[in-house]
BARODREN-464309 format. One record per atom (N, C-alpha, C, O): residue in three letters; x negated, y negated, z. Coordinates in steps of 0.02 Angstrom, whole numbers, plus 50000, padded with zeros to 5 digits. Layout:
<recs>
AlaXYZ ...
</recs>
This chain:
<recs>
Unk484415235951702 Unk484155229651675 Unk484475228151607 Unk484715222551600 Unk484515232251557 Unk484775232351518 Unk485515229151510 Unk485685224351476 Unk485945233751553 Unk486625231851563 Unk486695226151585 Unk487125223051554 Unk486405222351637 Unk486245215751651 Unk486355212451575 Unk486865210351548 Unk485665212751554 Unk485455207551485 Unk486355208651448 Unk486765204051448 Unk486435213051432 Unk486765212651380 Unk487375210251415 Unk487465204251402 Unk487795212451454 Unk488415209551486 Unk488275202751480 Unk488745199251460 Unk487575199451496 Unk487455190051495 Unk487605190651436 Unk488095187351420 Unk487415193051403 Unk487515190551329 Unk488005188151298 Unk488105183351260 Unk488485194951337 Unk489205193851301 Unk489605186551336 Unk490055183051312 Unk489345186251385 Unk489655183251440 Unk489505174551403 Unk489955170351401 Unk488535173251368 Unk488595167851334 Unk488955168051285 Unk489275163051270 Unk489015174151246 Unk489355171451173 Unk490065169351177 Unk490295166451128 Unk490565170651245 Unk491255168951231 Unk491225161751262 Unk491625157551241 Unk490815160351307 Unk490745154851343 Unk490615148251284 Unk490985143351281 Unk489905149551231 Unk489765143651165 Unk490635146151114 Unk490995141651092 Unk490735149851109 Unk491225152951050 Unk491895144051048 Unk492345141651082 Unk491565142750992 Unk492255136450993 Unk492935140250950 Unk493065144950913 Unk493295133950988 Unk494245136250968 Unk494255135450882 Unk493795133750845 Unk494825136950868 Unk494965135650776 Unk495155128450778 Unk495165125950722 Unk495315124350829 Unk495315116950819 Unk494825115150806 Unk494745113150749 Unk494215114950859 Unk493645113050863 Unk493445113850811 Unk493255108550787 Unk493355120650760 Unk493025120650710 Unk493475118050654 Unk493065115150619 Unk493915117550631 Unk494415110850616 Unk493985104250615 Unk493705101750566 Unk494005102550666 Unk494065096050697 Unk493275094250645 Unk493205089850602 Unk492615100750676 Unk491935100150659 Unk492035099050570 Unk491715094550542 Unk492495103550531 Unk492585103350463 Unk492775097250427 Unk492455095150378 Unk493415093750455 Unk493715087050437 Unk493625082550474 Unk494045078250464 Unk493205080950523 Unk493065073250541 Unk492445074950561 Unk492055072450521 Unk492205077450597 Unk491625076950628 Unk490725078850562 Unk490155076250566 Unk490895082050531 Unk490505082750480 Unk490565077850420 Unk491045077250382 Unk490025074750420 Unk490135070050374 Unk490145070550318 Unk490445065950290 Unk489775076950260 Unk489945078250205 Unk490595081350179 Unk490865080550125 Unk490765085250231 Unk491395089650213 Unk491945083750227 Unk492385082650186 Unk491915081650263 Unk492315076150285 Unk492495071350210 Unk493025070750180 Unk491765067950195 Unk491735062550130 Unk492215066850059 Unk492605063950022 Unk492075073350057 Unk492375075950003 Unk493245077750020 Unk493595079249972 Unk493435077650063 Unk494115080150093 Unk494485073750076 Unk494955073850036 Unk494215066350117 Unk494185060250092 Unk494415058449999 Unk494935055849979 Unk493875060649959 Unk493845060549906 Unk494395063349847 Unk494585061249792 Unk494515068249881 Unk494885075349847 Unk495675070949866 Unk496075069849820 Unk495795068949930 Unk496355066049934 Unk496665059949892 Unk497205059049864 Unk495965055049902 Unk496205049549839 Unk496285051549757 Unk496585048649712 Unk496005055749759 Unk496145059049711 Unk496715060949687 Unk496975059349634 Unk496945064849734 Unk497655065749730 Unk498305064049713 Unk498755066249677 Unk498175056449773 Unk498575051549756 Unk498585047049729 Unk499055043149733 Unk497895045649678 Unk498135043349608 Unk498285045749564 Unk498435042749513 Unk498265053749575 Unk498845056349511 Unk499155056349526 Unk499405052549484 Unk499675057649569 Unk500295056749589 Unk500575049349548 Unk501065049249510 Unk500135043149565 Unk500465036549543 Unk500355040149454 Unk500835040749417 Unk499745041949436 Unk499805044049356 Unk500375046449359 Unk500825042749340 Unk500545053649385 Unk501325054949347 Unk502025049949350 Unk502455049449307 Unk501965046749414 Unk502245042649405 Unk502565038349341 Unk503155038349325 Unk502085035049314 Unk501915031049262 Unk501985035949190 Unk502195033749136 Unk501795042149201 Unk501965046549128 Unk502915046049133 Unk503285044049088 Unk503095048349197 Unk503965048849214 Unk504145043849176 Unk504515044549128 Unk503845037349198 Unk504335032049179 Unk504325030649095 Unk504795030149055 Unk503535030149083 Unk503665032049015 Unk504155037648952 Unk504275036748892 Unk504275041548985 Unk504665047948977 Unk505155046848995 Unk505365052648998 Unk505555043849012 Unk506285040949051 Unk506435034448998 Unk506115029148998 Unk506905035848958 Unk507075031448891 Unk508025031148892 Unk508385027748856 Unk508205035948944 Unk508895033048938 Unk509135034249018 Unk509305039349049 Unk509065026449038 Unk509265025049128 Unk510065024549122 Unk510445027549159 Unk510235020949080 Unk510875020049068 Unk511395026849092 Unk511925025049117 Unk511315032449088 Unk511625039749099 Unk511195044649151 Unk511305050349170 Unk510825041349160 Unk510675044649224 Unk511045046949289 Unk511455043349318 Unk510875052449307 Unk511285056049345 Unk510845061449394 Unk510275063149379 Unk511115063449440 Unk511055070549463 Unk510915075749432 Unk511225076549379 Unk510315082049457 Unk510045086049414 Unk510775092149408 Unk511055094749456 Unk510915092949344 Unk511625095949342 Unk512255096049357 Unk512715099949368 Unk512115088849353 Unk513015084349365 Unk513095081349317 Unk512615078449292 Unk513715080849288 Unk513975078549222 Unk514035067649254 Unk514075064949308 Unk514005065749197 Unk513895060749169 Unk514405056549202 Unk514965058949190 Unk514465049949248 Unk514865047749256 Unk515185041049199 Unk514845037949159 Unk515805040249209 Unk516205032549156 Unk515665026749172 Unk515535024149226 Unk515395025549108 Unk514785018049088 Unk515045013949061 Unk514705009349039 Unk516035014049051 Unk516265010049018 Unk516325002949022 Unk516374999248973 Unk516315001149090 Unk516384994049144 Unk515474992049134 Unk515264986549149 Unk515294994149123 Unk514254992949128 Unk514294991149054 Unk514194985349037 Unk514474996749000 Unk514334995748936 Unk514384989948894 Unk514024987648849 Unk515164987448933 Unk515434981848936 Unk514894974548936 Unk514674970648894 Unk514854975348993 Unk514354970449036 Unk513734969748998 Unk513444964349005 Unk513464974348957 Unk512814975648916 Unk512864971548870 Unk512394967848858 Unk513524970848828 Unk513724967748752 Unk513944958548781 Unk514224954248747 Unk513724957948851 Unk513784950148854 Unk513114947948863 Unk512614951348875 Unk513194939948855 Unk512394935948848 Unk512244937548932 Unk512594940648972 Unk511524933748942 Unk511324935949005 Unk511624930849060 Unk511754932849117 Unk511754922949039 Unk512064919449053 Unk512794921249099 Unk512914919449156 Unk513154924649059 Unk513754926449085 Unk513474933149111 Unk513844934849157 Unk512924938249102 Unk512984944649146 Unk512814944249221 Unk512884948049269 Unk512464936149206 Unk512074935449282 Unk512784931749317 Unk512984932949374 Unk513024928249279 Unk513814924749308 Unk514234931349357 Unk514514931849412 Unk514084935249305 Unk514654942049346 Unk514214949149332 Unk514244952749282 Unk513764950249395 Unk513494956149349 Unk513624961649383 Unk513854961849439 Unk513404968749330 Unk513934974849346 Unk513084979049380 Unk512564977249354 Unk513054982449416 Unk512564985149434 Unk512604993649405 Unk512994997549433 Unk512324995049369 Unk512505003249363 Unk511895007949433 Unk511315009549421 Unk512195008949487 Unk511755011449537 Unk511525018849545 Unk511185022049585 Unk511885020149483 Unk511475028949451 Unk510805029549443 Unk510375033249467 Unk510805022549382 Unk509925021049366 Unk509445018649421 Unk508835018249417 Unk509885017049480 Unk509295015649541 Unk509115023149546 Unk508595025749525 Unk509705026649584 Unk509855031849645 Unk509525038849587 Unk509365044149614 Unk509475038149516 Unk509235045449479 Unk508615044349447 Unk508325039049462 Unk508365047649410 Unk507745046749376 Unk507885054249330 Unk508095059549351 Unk507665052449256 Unk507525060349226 Unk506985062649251 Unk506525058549254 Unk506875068549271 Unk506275069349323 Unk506045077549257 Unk506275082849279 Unk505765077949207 Unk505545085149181 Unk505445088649255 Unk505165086449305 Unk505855097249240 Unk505835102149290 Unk504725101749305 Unk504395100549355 Unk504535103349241 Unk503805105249259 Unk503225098449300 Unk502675098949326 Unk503625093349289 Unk503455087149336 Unk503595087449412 Unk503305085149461 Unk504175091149403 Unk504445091349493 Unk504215096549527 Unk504105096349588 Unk504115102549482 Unk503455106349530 Unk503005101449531 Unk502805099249585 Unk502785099349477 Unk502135098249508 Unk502065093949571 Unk501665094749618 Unk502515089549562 Unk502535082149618 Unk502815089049693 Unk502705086649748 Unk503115095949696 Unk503305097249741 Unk502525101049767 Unk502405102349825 Unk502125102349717 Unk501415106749751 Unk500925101049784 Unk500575102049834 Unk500975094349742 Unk500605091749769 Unk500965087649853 Unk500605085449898 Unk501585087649852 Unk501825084649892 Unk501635089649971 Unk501415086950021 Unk501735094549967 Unk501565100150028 Unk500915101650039 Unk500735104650089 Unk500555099749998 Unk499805098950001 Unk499575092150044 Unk499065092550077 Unk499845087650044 Unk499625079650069 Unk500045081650130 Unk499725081350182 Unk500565083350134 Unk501075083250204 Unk500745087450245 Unk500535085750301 Unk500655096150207 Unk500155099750285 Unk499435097250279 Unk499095100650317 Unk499045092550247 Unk498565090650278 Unk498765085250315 Unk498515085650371 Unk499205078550306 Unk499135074150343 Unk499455077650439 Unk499325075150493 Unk499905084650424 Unk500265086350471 Unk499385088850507 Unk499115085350550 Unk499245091750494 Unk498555093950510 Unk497895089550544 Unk497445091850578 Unk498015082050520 Unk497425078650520 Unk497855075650606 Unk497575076350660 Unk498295073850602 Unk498795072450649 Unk498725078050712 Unk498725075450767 Unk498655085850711 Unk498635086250745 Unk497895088150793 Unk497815090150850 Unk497275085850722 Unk496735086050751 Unk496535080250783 Unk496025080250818 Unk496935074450774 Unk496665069150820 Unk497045068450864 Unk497145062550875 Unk497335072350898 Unk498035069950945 Unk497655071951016 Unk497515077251042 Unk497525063351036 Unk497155064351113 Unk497775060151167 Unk497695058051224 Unk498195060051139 Unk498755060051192 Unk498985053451177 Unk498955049851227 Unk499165051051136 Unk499595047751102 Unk499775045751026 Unk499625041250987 Unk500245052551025 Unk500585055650997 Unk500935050050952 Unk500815049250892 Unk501395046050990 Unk501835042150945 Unk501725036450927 Unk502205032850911 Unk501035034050924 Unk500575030850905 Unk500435034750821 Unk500675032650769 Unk500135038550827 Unk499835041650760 Unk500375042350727 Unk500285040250670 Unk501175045150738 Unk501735045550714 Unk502245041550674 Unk502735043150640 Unk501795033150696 Unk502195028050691 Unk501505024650644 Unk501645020550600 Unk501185025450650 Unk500585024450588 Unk500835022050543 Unk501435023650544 Unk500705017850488 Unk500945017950421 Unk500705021250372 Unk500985020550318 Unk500025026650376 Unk499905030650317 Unk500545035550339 Unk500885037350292 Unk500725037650399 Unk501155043550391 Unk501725042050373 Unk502085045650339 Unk501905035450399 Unk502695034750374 Unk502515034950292 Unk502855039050261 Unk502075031350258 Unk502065030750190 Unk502195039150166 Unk502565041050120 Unk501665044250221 Unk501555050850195 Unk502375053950183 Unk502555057450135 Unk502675052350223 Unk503445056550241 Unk504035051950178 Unk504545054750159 Unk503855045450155 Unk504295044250144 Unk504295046250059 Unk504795046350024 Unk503435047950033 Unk503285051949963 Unk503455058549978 Unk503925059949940 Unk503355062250006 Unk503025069850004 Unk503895072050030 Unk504245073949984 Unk504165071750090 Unk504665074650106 Unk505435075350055 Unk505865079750058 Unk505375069250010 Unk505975071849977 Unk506155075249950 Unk506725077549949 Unk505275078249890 Unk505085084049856 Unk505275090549895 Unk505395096349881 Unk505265086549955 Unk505185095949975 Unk506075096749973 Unk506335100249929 Unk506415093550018 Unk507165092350005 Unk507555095249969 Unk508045098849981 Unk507125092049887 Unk507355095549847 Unk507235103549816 Unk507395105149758 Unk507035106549848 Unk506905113849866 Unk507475119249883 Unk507585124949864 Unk507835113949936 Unk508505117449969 Unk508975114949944 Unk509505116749969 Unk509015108949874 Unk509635107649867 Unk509535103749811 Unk509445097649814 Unk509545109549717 Unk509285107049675 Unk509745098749632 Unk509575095749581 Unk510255097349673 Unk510715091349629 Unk510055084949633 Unk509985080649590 Unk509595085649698 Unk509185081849718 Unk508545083049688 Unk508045081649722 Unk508455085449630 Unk507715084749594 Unk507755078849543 Unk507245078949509 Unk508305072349521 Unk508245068649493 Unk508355064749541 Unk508715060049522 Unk508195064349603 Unk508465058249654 Unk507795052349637 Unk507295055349616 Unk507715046149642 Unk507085044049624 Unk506645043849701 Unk506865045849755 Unk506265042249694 Unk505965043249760 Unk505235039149751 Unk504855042149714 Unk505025033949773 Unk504535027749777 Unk503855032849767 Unk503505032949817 Unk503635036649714 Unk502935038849723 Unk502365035049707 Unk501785036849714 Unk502645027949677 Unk502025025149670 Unk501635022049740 Unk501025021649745 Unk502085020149786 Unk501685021249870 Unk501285022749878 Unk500895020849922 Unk501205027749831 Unk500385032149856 Unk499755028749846 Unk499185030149866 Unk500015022849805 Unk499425018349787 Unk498935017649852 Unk498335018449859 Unk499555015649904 Unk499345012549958 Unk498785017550016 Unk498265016550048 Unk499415024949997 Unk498985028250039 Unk498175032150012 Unk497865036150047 Unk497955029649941 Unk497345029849911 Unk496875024349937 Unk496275025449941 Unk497095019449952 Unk496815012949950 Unk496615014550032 Unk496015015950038 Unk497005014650098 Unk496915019650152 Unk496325023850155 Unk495865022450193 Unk496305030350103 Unk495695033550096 Unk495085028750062 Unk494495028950077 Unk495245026650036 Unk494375023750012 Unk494145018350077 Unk493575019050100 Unk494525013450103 Unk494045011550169 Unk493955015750226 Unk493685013250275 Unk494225025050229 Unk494165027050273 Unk493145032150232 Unk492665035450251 Unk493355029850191 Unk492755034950133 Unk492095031050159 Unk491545033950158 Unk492145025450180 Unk491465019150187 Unk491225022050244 Unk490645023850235 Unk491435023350301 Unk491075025650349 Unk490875034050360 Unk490545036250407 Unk491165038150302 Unk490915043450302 Unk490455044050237 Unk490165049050217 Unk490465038350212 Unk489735038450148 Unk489275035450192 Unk488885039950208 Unk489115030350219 Unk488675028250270 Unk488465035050303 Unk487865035950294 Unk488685038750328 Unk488605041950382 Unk488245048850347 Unk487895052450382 Unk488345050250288 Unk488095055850242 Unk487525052150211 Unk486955054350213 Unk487625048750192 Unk487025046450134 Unk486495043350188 Unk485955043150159 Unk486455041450236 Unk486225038550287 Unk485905031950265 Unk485305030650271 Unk486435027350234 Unk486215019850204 Unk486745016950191 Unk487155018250147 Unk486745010550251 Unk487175007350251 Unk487385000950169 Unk486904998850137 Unk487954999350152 Unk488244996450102 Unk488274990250134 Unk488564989550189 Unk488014985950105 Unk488334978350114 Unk489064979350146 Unk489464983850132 Unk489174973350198 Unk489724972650209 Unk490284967450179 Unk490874967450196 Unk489984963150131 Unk490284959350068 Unk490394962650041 Unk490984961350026 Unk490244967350016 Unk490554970349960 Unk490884976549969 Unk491114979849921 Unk490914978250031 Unk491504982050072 Unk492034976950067 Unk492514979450039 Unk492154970150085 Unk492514967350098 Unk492914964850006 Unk493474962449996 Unk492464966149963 Unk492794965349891 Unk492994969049851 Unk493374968449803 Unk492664974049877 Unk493094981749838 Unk493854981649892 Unk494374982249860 Unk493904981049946 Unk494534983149990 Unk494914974749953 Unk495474974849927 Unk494624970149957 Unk495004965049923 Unk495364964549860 Unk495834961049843 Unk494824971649812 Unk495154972449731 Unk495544978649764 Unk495884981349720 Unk495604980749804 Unk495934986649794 Unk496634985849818 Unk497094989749803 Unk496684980849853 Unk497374975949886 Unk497594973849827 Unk498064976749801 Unk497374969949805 Unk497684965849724 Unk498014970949698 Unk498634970649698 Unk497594977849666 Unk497894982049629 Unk498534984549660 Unk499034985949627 Unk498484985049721 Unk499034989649762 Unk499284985749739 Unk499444986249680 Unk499434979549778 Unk500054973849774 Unk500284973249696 Unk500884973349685 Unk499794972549634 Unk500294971149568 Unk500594978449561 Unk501174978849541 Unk500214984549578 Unk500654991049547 Unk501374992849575 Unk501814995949546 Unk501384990249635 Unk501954992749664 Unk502554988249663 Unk503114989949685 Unk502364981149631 Unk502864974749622 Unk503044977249557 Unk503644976749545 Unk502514980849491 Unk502604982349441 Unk503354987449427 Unk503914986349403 Unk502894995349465 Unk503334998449461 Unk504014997349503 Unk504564999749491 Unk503824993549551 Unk504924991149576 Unk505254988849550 Unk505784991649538 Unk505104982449525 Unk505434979049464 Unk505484982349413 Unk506044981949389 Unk505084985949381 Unk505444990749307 Unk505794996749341 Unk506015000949303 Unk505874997749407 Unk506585002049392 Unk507174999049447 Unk507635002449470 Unk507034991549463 Unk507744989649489 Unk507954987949429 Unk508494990549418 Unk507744984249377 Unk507924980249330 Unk508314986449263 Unk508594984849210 Unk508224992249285 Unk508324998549262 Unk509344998549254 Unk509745001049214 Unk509394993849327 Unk510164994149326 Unk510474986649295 Unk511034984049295 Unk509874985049273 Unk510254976049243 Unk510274975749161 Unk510084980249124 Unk510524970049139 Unk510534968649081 Unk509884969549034 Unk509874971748976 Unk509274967149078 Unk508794964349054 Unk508014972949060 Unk507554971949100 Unk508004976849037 Unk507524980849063 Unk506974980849035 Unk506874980548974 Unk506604981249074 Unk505764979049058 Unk505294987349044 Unk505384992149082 Unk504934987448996 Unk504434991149011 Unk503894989749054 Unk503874984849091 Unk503374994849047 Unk502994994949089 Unk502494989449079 Unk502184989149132 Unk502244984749034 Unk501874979649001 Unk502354976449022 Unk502274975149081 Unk502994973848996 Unk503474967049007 Unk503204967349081 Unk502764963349096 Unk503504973049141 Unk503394971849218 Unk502764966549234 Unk502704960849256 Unk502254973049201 Unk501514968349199 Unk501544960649203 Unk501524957149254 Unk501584958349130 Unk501724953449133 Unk502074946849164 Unk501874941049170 Unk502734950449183 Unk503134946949222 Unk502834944449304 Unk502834939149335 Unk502554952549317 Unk502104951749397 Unk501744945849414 Unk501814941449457 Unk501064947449340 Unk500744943249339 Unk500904934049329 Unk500544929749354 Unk501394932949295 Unk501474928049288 Unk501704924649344 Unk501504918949356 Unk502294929049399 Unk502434926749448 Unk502044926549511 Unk502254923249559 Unk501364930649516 Unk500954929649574 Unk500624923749547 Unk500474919049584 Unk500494923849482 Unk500164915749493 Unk500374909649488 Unk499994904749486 Unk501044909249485 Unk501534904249527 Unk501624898649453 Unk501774892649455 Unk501484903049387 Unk501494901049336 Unk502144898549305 Unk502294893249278 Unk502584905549322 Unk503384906049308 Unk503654902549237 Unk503944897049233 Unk503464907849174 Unk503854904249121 Unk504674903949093 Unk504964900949047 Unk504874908749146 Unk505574908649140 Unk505894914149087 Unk506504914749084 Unk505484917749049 Unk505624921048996 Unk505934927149016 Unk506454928848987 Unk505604931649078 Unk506054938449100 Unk506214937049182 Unk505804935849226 Unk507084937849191 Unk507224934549254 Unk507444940849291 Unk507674944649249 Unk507464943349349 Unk507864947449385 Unk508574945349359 Unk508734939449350 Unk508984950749346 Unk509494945749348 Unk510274951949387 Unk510864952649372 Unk509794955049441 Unk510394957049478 Unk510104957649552 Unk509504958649545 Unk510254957349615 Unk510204954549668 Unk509604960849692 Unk509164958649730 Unk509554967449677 Unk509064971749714 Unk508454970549684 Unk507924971649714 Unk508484967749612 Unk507664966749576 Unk507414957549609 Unk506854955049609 Unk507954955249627 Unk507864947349647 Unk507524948949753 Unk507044946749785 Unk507994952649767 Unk507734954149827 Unk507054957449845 Unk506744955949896 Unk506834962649796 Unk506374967049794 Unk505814963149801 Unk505414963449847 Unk505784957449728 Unk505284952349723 Unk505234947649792 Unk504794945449829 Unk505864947449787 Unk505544939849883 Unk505334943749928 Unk505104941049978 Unk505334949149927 Unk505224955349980 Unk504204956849969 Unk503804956050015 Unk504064958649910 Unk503484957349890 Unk502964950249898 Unk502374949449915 Unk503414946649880 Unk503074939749882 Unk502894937849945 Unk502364935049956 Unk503314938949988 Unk503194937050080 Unk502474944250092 Unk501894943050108 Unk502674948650083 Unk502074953350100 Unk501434951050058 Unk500914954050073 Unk501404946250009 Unk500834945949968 Unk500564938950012 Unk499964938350021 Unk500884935450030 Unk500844930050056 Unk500644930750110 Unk500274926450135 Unk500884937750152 Unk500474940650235 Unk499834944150208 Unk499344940450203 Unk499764949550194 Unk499224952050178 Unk498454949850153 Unk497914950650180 Unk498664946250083 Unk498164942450036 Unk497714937350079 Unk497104937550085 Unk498254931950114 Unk497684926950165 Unk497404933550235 Unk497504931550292 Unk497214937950231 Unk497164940750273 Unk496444942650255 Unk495914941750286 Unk496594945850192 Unk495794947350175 Unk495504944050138 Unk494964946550122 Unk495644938050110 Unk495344933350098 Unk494954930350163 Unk494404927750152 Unk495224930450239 Unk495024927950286 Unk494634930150316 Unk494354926950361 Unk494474937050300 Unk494174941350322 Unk493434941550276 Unk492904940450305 Unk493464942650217 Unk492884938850167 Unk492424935150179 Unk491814935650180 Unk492964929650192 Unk492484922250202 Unk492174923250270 Unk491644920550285 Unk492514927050312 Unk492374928250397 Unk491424933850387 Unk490994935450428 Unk491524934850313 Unk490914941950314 Unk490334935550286 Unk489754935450309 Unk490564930650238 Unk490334926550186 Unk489934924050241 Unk489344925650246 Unk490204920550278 Unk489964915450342 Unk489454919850382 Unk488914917450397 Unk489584924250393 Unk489124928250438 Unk488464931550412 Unk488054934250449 Unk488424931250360 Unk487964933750311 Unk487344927750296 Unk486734927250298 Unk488004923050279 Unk487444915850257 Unk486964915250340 Unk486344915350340 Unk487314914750392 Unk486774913850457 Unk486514919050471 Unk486234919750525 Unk486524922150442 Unk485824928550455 Unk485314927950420 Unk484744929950432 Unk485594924150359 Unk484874921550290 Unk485014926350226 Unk484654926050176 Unk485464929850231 Unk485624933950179 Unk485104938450171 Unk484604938450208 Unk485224943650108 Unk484524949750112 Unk484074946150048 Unk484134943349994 Unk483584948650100 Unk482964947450058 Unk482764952449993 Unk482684958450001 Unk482724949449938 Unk482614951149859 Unk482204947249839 Unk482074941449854 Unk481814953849774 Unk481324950949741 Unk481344946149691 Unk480884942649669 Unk482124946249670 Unk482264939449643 Unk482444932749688 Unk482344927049667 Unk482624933749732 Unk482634927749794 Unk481994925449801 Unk481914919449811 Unk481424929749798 Unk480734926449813 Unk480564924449760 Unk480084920649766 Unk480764925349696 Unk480484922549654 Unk480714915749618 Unk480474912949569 Unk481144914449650 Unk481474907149625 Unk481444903849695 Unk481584897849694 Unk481294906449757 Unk481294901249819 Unk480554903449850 Unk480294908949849 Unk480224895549886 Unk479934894549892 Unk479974899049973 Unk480534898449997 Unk479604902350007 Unk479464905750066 Unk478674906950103 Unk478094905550088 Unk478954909850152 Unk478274909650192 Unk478514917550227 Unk479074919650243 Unk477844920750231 Unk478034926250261 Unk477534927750326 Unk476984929150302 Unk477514928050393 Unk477284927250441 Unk477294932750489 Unk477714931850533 Unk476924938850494 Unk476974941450528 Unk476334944950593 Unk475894948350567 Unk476294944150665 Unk476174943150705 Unk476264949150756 Unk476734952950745 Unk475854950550811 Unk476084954950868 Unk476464953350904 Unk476864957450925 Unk476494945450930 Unk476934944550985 Unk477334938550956 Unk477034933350947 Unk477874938850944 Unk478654934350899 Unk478794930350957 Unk479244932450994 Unk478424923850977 Unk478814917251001 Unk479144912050945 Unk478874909950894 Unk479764910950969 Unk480064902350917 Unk479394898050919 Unk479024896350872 Unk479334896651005 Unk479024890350985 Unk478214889350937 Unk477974884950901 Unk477924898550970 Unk477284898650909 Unk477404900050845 Unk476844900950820 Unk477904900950799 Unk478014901650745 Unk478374891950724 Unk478294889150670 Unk478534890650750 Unk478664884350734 Unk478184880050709 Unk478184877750652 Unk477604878650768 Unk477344877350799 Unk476964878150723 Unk476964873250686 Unk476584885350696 Unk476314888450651 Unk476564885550581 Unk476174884250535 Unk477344884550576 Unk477494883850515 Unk477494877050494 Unk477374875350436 Unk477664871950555 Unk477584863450547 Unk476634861750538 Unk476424856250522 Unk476324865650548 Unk475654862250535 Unk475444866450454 Unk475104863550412 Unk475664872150446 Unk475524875350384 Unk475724869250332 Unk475304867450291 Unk476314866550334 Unk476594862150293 Unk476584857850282 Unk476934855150240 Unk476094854950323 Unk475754848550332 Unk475494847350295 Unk475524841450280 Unk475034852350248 Unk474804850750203 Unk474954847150140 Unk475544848750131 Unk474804843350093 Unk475304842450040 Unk475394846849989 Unk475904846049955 Unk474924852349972 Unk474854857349914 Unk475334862849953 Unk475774865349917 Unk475314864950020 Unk475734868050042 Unk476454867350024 Unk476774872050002 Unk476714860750036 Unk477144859450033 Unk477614860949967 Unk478194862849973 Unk477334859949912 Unk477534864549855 Unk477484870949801 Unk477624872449743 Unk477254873149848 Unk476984880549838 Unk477014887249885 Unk476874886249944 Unk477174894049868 Unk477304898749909 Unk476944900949931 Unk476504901549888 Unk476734903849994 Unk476234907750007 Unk476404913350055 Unk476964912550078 Unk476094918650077 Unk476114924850111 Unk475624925450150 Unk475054924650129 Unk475814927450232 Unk475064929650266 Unk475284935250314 Unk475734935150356 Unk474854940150297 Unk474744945650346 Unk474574945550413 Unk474494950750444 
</recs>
């Protein structure tokens, strides 16, 4: 009898015993707290990443000689040239120096860091990828958080096997995007932990400010380092400025692209701001509208500036509540005044 019991035993425990996916899978999606913080920890991430970003560029004061990490300096004599004419004639004939695109001074202790955090985001997104893979594969592959993921994270690593490539520049402010990604994926695992749902307006205005921001940071930082190879170079405030002036269709003419990759970059931006923006704006008004015919939520300041009736009953017909509310109001004292009935 004994041997019985216990052989079952063993026999249930390998039978419940889940795989290391499964418990994976239970850790990063299916649990909603561990999940919300994994979430968290990532946006996290990748807004420092855009921070160092933004320290680099600050720290990057001579584009002009930029180069390859331990390659000597190429002839700036034909550019230098081009520098000492008005902008008039540089835009007439202009010289592109494509070092200051293609290099960046990158500090060695910056490029670890951008290389620890970069293998950190790649084997989790490689990871998250292969915990959801229910059989279509090149679907999740073709994603745009992953392409965004591969086109930050992989160069770092690159440069691992082949150090001329630790000043190569490489788009890390992207990551904006893939932060912005995690926080509407964060809404349904805070719902789901906290067990209380968030307005859906104001889901729809945080993802609306969080679009704006994407869109000026990444118009910001392109333009201050195409413009890196032109006459005209902007800091990180001039960009600002310039962004701003040109999304709002203000245009004072004062800082111009004035070589064809910072002119392209911008029409390139502007068409995506022009797809995106009416998108969730449309989407807003689509929540706005749907909200107003429901009656919106009821607040104790709503009752206190509007006049109401509160009516509640065992059995909810239209026509006896109608019916109830057209003779209540009949009255004339009714008629301007609130009242409540149990």
């Amino acid at each position: 009898m004994c041997s019985r019991l216990s052989s079952r035993v063993r026999v249930e425990y390998y039978v419940n015993e889940n795989t290391i996916k499964e418990r994976l899978q239970l850790y990063f999606i299916k649990n909603q707290r561990s999940s919300l913080r994994i979430r968290i920890a990532r946006m996290v991430l990748k807004l420092f990443t855009c921070i160092l970003y933004v320290c680099r560029v600050v720290m990057d004061n001579q584009p002009t000689f930029a180069t390859c990490y331990g390659c000597p300096v190429d002839d700036k004599s034909e550019y230098l040239a081009a520098l000492n004419q008005t902008e008039e004639r540089f835009q007439d004939s202009p010289v592109i120096n494509w070092d200051a695109i293609l290099w960046v001074d990158r500090p060695t202790y910056m490029w670890v860091v951008h290389v620890i955090l970069a293998t950190i985001s790649l084997a989790e997104s490689i990871l998250l990828v292969y915990l959801g893979y229910k059989g279509n594969l090149c679907q999740q592959l073709l994603s745009r958080q992953f392409i965004l993921e591969l086109v930050t994270t992989v160069p770092f690593l690159v440069t691992l096997f082949h150090p001329p490539l630790r000043h190569m520049f490489i788009p890390v402010f992207l990551n904006s995007w893939l932060a912005k990604y995690a926080l509407e994926n964060m809404f349904n695992d805070l719902h789901r932990a906290m067990q209380r749902n968030q307005s859906a307006l104001s889901q729809q205005l945080t993802i609306l400010t969080a679009t704006l921001v994407c869109l000026v940071f990444t118009s910001v930082c392109g333009i201050q380092h195409f413009q890196r190879a032109g006459h005209k170079r902007l800091n990180l405030f001039q960009a600002i400025y310039f962004v701003v002036v040109t999304f709002s269709t203000v245009g004072y003419g004062d800082f111009v692209p004035d070589i064809w990759p910072s002119q392209l970059f911008m029409v390139a931006m502007i068409c995506i701001a022009l797809i995106v923006l009416p998108t969730q704006f449309e989407q807003l008004a689509f929540t706005w509208m749907e909200r107003q015919k429901l009656g919106g939520n009821y607040s104790s300041h709503r009752a206190s500036n509007e006049h109401h009736v509160v009516v509640c009953s065992t059995t909810l017909h239209a026509d006896t509540i109608m019916d109830f509310l057209n003779e209540f109001y009949a009255h004339p004292l009714l008629q301007v005044s609130s009242a409540s009935f149990y």
